[in-house]
MIGURO-886423 format. One record per residue (C-alpha): y, z, x; residue in three letters; residue number from 1. Coordinates in steps of 0.5 Angstrom, whole numbers, plus 2048, in hexadecimal, padded with zeros to 3 digits. Layout:
! residues N
@north: Y, up: Z, east: X, residuo: ALA, num: NUM
...
! end
This chain:
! residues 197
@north: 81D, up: 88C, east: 9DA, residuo: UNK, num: 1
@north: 823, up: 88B, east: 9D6, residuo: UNK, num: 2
@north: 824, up: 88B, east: 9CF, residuo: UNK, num: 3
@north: 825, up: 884, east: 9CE, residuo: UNK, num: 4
@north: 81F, up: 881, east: 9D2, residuo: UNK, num: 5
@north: 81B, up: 886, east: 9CE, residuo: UNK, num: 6
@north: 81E, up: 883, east: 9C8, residuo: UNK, num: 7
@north: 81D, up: 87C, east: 9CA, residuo: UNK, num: 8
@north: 815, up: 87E, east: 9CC, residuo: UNK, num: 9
@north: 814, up: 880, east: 9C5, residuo: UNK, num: 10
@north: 815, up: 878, east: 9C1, residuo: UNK, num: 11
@north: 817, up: 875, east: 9BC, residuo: UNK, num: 12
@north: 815, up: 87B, east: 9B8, residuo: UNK, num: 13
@north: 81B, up: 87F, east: 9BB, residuo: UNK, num: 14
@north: 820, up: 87C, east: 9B7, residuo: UNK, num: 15
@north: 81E, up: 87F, east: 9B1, residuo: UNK, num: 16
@north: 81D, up: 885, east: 9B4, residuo: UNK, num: 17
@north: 824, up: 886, east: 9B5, residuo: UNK, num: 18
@north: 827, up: 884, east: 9B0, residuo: UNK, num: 19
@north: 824, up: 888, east: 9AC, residuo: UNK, num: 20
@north: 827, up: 88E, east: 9B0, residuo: UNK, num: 21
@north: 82E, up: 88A, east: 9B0, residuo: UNK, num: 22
@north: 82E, up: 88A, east: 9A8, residuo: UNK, num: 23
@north: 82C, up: 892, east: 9A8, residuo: UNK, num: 24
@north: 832, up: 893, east: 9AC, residuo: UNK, num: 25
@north: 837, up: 88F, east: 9A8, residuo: UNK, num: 26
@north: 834, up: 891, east: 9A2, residuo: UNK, num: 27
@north: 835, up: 899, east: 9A5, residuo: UNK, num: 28
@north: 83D, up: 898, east: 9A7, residuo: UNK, num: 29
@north: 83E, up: 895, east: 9A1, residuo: UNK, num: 30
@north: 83B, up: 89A, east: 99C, residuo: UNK, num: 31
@north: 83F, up: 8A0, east: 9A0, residuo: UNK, num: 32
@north: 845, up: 89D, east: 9A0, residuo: UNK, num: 33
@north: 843, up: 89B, east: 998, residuo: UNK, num: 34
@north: 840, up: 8A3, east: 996, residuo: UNK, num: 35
@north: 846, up: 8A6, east: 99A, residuo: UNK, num: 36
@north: 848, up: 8AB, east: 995, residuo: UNK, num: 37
@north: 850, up: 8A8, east: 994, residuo: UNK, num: 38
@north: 84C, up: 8A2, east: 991, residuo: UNK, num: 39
@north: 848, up: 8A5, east: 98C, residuo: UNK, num: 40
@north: 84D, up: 8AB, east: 989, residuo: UNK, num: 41
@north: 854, up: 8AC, east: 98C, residuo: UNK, num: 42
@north: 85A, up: 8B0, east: 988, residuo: UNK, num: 43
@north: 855, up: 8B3, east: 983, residuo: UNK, num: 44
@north: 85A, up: 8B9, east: 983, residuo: UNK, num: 45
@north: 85F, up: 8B4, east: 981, residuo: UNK, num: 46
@north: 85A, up: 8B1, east: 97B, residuo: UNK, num: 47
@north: 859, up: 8B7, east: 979, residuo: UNK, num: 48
@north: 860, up: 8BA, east: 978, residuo: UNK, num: 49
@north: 863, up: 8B3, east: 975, residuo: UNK, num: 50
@north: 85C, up: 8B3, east: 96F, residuo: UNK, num: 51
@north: 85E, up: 8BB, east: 96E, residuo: UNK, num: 52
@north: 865, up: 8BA, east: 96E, residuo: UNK, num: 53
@north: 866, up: 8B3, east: 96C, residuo: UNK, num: 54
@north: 864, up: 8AC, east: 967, residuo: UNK, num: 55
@north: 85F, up: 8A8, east: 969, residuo: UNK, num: 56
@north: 865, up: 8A3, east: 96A, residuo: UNK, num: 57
@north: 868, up: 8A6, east: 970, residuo: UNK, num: 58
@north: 861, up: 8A8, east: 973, residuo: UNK, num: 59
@north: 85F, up: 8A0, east: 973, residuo: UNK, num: 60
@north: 866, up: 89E, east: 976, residuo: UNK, num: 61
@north: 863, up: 8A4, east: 97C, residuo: UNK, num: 62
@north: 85D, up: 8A1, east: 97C, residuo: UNK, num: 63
@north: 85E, up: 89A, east: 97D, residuo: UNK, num: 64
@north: 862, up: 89C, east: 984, residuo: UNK, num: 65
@north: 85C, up: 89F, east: 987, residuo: UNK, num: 66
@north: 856, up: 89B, east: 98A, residuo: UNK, num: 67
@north: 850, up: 8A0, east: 989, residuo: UNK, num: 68
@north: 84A, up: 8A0, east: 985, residuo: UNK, num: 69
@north: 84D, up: 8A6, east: 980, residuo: UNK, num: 70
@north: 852, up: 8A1, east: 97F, residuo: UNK, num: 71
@north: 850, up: 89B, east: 97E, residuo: UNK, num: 72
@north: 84A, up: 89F, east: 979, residuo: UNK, num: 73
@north: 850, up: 8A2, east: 975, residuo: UNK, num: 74
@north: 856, up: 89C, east: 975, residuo: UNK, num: 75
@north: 850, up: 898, east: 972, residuo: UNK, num: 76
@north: 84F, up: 89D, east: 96C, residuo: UNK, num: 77
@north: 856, up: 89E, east: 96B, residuo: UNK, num: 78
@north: 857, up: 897, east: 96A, residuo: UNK, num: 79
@north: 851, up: 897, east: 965, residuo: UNK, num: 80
@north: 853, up: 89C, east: 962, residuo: UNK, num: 81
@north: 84E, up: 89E, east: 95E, residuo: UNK, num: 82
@north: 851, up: 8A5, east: 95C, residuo: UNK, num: 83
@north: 84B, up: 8A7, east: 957, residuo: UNK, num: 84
@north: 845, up: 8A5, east: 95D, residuo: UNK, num: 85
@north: 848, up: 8A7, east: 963, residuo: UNK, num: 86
@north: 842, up: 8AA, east: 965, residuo: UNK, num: 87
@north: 83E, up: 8A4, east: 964, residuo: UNK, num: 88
@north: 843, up: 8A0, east: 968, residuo: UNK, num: 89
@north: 843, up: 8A4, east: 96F, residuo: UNK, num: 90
@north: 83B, up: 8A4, east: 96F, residuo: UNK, num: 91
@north: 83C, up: 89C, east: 96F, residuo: UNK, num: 92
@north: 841, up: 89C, east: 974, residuo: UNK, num: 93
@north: 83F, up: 8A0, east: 978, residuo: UNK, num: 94
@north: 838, up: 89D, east: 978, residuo: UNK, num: 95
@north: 83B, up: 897, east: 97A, residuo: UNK, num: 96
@north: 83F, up: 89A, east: 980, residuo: UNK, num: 97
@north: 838, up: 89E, east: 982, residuo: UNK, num: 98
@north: 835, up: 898, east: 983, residuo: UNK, num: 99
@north: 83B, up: 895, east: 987, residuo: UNK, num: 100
@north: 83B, up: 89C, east: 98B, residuo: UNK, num: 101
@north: 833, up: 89B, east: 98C, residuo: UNK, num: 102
@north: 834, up: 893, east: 98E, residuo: UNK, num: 103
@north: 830, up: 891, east: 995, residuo: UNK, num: 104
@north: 82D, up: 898, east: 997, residuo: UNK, num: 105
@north: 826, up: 896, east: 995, residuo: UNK, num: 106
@north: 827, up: 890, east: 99B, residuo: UNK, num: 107
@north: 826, up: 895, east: 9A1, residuo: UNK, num: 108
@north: 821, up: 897, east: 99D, residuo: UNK, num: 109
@north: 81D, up: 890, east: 99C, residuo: UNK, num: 110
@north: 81F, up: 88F, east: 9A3, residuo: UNK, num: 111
@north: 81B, up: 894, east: 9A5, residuo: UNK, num: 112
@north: 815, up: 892, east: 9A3, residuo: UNK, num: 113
@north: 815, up: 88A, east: 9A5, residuo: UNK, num: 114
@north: 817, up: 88B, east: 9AD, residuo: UNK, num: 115
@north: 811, up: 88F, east: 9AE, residuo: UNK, num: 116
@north: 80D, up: 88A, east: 9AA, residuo: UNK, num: 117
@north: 811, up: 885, east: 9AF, residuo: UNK, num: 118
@north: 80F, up: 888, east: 9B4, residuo: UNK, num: 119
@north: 808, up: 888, east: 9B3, residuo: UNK, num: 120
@north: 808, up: 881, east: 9B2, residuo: UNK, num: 121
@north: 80C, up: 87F, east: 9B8, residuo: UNK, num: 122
@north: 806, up: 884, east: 9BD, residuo: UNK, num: 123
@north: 800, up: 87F, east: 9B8, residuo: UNK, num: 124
@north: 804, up: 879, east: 9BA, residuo: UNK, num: 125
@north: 804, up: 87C, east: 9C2, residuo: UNK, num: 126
@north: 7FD, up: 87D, east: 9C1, residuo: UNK, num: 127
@north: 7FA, up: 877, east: 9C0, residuo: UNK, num: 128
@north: 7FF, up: 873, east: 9C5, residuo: UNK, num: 129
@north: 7FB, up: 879, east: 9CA, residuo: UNK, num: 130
@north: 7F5, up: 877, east: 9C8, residuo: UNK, num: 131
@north: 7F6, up: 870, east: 9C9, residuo: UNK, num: 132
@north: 7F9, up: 871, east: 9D0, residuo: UNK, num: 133
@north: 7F3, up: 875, east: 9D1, residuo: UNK, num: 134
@north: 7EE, up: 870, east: 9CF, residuo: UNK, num: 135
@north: 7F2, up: 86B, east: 9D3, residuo: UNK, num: 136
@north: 7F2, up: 86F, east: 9D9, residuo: UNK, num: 137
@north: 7EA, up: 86F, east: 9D8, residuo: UNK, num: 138
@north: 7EA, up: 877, east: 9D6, residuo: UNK, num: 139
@north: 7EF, up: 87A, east: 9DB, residuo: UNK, num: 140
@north: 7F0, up: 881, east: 9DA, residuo: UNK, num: 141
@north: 7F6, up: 882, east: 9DD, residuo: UNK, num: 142
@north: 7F9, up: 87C, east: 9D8, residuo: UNK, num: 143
@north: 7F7, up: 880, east: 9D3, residuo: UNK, num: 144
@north: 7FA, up: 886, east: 9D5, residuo: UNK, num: 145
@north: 801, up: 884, east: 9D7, residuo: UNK, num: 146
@north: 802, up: 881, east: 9D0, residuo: UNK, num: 147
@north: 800, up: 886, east: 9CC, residuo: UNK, num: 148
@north: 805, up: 88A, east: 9CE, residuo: UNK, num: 149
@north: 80B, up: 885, east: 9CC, residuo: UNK, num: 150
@north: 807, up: 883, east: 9C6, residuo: UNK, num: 151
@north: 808, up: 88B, east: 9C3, residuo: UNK, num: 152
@north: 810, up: 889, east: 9C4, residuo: UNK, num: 153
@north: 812, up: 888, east: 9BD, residuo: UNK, num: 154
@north: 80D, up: 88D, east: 9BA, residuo: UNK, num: 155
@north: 811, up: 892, east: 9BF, residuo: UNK, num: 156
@north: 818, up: 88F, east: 9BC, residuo: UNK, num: 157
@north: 816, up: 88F, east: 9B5, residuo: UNK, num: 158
@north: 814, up: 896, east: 9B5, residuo: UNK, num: 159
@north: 81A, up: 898, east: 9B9, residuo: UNK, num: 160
@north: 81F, up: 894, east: 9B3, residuo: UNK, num: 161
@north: 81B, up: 897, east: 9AD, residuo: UNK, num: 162
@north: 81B, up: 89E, east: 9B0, residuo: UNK, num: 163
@north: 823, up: 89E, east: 9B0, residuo: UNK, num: 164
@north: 823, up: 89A, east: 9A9, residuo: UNK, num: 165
@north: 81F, up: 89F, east: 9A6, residuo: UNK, num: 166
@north: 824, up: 8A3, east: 9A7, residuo: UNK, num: 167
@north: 82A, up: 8A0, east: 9A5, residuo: UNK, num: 168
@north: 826, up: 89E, east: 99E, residuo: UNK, num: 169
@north: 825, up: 8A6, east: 99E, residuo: UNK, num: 170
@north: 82C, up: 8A7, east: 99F, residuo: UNK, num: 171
@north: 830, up: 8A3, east: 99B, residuo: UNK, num: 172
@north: 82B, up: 8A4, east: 995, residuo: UNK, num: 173
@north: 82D, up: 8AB, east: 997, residuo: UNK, num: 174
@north: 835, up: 8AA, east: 996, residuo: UNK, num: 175
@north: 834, up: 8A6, east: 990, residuo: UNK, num: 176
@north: 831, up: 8AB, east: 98C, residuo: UNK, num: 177
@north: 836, up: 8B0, east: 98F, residuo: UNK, num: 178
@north: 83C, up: 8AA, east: 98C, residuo: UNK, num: 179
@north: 839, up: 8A9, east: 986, residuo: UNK, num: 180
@north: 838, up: 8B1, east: 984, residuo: UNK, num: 181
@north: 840, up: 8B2, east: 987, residuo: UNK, num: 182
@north: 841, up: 8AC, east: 983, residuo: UNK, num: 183
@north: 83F, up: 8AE, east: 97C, residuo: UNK, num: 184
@north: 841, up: 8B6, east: 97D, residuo: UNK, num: 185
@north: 849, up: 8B3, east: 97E, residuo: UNK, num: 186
@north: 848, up: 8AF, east: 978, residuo: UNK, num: 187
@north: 845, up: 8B5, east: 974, residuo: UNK, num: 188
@north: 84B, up: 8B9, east: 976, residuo: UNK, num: 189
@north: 850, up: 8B4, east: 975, residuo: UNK, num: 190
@north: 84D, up: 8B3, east: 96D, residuo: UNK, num: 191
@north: 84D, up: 8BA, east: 96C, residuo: UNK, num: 192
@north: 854, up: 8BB, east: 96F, residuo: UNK, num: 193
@north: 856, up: 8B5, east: 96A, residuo: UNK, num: 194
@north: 852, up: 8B8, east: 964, residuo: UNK, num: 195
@north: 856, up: 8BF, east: 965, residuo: UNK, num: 196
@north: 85D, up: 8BC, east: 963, residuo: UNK, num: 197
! end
């Protein structure tokens, strides 16, 4: 039997199913390609030798050329210029780019839980059809037996969705950590490189 008869016997249930393994793969290529680490910090050494060496003027005018995280985080707080609370400054930006960083990685993890649910609902809905076809036939047992198989499709096809997801949740929330803390350590070290001039 073919991927796509075993999909079509499994109901209307199916779709959703699918669904949710399709969001948790959109949501994993695009969370790696937005955790990559040139995204978050890229030309830290370059921050680092212009806030040592140079004003605060020069070092927006290089941070406003770049993309990354560290940059945005330190363009905002130039252009603040909050000289007496840098400190406080940095925590609230890099906050808001902790949470930009962290976007989206709980979905794999909430589709997680609903494909198995999905999949019980999809084999409870395949019961009763069976055990109204299995009334109709006047109790065959081989109606009962031929159906109950297609009916454990989708709890089959939930599980196999929620396993992966799980996964994924668990990675991404692994590599968002690991953003986060590369995040806050370039930042510390660009203030305190800043601070030493």
């Amino acid at each position: 039997m073919d991927f796509f008869s075993t999909i079509s016997q499994g109901g209307v249930i199916m779709a959703p199913i699918l669904l949710c393994s399709l969001v948790s793969m959109t949501i994993l290529f695009e969370r790696l390609y937005a955790l990559k680490r040139k995204r978050i910090v890229d030309n830290i050494d370059l921050y680092q030798h212009i806030a040592k060496n140079n004003t605060d003027k020069e070092l927006l005018k290089e941070t406003e050329k770049h993309e990354d995280h560290l940059a945005r985080v330190l363009t905002r707080m130039l252009k603040d210029d909050i000289q007496s609370d840098m400190q406080k400054s940095a925590e609230l930006y890099g906050q808001e780019a902790s949470e930009s960083i962290y976007c989206c990685t709980s979905i794999p993890g909430i589709m997680a839980t609903i494909s198995p649910l999905l999949g019980l609902l999809g084999t409870t809905l395949g019961m009763i059809q069976i055990f109204n076809k299995f009334t109709e036939a006047g109790g065959d047992p081989m109606v009962l037996a031929g159906g109950i198989w297609e009916a454990l499709i989708t709890t089959a096809a939930g599980l196999t969705v929620a396993i992966p997801s799980l996964l994924i949740y668990r990675y991404l929330q692994f590599r968002a950590e690991k953003a986060v803390s590369q995040l806050e350590f370039s930042l510390s070290r660009v203030l305190l490189h800043r601070e030493s001039r």
